[in-house]
C-alpha positions in Angstrom: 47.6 116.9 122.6 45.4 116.9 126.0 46.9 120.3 126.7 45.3 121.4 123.4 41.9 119.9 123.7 41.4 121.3 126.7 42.3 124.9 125.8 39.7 124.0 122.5 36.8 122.9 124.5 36.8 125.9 127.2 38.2 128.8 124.9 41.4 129.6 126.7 44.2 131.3 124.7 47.4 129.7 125.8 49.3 132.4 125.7 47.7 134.0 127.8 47.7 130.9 130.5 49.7 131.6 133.8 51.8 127.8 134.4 53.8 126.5 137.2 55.6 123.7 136.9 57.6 121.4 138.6 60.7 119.3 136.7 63.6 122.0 135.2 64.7 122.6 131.7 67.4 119.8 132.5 64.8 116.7 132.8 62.8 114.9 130.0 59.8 116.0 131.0 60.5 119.4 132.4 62.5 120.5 128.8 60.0 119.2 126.9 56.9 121.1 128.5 59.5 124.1 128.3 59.8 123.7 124.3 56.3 122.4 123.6 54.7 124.9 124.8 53.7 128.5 124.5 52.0 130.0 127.8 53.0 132.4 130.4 55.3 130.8 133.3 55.8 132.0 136.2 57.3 129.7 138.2 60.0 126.8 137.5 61.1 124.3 140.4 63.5 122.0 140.2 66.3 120.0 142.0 68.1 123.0 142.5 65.8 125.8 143.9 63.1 127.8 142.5 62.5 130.6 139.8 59.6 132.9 140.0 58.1 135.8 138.0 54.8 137.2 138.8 55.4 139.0 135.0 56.0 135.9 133.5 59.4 134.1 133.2 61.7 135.2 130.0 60.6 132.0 127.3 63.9 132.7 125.4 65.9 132.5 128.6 64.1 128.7 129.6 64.7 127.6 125.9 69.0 128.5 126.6 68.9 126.2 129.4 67.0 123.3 127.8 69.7 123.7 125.2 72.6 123.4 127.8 71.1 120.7 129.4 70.9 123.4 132.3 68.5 123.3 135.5 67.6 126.3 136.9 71.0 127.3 138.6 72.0 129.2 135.4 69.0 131.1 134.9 70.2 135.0 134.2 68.9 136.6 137.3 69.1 140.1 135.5 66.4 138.9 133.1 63.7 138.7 136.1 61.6 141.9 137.0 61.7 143.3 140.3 59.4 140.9 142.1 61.1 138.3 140.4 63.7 135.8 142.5 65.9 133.3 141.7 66.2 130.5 145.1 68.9 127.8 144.9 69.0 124.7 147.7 72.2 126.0 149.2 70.5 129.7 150.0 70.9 130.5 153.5 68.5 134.0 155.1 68.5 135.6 152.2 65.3 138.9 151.1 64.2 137.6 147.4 61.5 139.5 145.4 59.3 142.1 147.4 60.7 141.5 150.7 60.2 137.4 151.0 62.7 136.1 153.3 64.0 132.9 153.1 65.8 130.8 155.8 66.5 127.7 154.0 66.3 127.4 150.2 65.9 123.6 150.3 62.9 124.3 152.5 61.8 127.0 150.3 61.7 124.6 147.0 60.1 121.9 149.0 57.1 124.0 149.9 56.9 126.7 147.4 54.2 124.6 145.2 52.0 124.8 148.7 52.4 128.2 149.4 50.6 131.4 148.4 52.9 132.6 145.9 52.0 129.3 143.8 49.4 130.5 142.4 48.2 130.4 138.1 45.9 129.2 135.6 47.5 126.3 135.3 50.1 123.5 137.3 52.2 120.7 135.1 54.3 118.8 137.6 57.0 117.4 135.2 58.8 115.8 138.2 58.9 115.6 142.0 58.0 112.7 145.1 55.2 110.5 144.9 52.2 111.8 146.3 53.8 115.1 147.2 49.7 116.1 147.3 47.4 114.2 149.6 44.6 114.5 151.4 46.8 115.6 154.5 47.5 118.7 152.8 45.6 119.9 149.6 44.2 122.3 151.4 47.2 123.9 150.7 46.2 124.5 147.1 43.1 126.8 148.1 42.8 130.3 148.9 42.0 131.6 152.1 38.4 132.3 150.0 38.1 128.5 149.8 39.1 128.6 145.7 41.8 126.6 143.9 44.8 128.1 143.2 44.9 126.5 140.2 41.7 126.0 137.4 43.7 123.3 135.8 46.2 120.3 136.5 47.9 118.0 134.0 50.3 115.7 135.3 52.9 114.9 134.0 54.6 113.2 136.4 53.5 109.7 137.7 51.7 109.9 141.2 52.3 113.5 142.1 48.4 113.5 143.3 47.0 111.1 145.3 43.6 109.9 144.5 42.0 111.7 147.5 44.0 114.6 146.4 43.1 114.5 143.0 38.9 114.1 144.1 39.2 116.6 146.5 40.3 119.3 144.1 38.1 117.7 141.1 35.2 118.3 143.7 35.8 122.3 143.4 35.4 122.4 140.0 39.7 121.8 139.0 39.9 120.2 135.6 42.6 117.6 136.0 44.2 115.1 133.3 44.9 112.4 134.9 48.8 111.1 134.7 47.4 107.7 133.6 46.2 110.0 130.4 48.7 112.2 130.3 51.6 110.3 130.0 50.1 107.9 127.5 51.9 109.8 124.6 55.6 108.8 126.7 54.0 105.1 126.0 53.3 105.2 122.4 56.0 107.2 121.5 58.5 104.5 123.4 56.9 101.8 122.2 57.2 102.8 118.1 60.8 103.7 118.7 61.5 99.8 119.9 59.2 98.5 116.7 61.7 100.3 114.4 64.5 98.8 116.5 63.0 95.2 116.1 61.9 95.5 112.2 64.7 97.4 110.6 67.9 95.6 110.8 71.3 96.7 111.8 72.4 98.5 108.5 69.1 99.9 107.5 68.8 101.0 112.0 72.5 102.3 111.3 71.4 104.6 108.4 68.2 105.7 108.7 67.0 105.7 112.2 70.5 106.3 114.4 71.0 110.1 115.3 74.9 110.7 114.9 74.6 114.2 114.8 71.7 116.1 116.3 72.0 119.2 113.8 71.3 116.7 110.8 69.3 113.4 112.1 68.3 111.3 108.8 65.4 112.1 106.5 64.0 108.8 107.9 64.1 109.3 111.9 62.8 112.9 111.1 59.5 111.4 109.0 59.0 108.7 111.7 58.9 111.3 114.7 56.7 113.4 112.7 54.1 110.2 112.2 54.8 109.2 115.7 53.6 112.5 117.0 50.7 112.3 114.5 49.3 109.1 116.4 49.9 110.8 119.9 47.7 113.7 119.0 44.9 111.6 117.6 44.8 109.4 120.2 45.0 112.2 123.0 41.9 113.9 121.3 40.3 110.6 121.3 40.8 109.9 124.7 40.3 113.2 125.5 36.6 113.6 123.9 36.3 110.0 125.6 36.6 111.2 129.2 34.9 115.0 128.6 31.8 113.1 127.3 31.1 110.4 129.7 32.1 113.2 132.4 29.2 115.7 131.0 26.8 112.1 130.8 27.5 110.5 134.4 28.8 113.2 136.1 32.2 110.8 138.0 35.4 112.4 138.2 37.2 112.3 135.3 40.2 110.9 137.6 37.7 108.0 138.3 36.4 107.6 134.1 40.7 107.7 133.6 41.1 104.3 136.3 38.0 103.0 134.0 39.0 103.2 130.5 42.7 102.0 131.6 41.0 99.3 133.2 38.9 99.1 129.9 42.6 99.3 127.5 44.3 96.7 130.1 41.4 94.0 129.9 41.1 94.4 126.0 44.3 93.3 125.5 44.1 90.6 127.7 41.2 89.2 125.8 43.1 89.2 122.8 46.0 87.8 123.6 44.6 85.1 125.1 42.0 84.5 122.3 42.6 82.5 119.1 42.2 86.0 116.9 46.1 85.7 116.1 45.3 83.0 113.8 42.8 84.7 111.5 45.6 85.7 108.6 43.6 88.7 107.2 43.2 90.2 110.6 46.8 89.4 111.7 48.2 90.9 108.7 45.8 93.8 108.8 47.0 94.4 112.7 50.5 94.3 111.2 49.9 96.7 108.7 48.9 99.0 110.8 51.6 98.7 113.3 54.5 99.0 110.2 53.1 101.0 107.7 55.4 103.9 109.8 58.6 101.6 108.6 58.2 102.6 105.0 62.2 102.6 103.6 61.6 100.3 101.0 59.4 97.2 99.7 59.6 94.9 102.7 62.0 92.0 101.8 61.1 90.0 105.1 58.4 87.7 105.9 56.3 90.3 108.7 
């Protein structure tokens, strides 16, 4: 959803986007940005080395892989161009692409995203250490010309930037969504799946919301995801035209305007809970209403 607004509101084509990101076709995070989306990779890193294509990386290739449940290590080398390399951990002074030589291939994944080949439109890091960029050395994701190496940066991963990191690149004119903002649909989507666990019981959970085979899930778990993703998308685009706007009226770093409105979300619902709002019936049942009209399998025959 954020991936989309932002390809809406500055006219980019996503096909035609260059990505990096870290997190393989074997982790949540990594599989899903893999399968979700539709852009031109050139790089994957993961716990087990790093791919790279300047020409892009074969889609149909990275889609095999998510289906095996595969990282990286099985990625069909013959399916990179000639500048293309495959670089596993356990890679010992090896020649890769057009002449790069590589000493250690643990070394080599651990500073690829900081060195001059990482270079594209765009950088989702789906996975990798906590403040792996920090003020200490962002540099490293500028040109020798002083310009990022990236024009855009949605994290996906919790803490991957640090703030300073995050304000230094903002500074130079990097678009970044925030992980605070990006990972909200993770939230949402986690937190509907334990409502239908609560509300349906253990024969209607049984039949119409547990997957016992993934080729055929039930007509009911397929409609739910389907709503679910619904609400993710509208509330990305809300919080998404949130945080443009008050950027293009104030002018503070949308990494800052992200810390506010979570701040905003957080002390919300801390007013209400601790406010006597949960005993005004029509709102309460209104609330309710909104929260299970997803839960739709038959005329409700509990007390909500």
């Amino acid at each position: 959803g954020i991936n989309a607004e932002y390809g809406k509101k500055v006219g980019l084509n996503e096909e035609n986007v260059t990505k990096i990101q870290t997190g393989g076709p074997d982790g949540d995070l990594g599989s899903n940005e893999i399968l979700q989306s539709k852009d031109k990779t050139i790089a994957v890193i993961d716990k087990d080395g790093v791919i790279y294509d300047p020409l892009g990386l074969d889609r149909s290739e990275l889609v095999r892989l998510v289906k095996l449940k595969s990282s990286i290590k099985l990625f069909d080398s013959s399916k990179l161009s000639k500048s293309g390399f495959k670089v596993l951990t356990d890679d010992r002074d090896v020649i890769v692409g057009d002449g790069i030589k590589v000493t250690s291939g643990l070394v080599f994944r651990d500073e690829f995203i900081l060195s001059e080949l990482a270079q594209a439109d765009l950088f989702v890091p789906c996975g990798g250490r906590p403040q792996a960029v920090r003020a200490e050395n962002v540099g490293k994701f500028f040109k020798e010309n002083g310009k990022p190496k990236f024009l855009y940066i949605v994290e996906g991963a919790n803490l991957y930037f640090s703030q300073e990191a995050r304000l230094i690149l903002e500074k130079s004119g990097v678009q970044i969504v925030k992980d605070a903002t990006a990972n909200k649909g993770g939230v949402t989507s986690s937190s509907l799946e334990v409502l239908a666990s609560m509300v349906l019981n253990d024969d209607e959970f049984n039949q119409h919301f547990a997957v016992k085979d993934e080729r055929n899930p039930p007509a009911f778990y397929k409609s739910y995801v389907n709503e679910v993703i619904d609400i993710i998308e509208k509330n990305a685009k809300m919080e998404f035209d949130c945080l443009w706007n008050e950027h293009e009226k104030t002018k503070i770093p949308k990494s800052i305007l992200t810390d506010e409105l979570s701040n905003k979300i957080n002390k919300l619902n801390d007013d209400i809970r601790e406010s006597d709002l949960i005993r005004n019936e029509a709102l309460r049942r209104r609330g309710l209403s909104e929260c299970l009209s997803l839960i739709h399998i038959s005329e409700p025959t509990r007390p909500y």
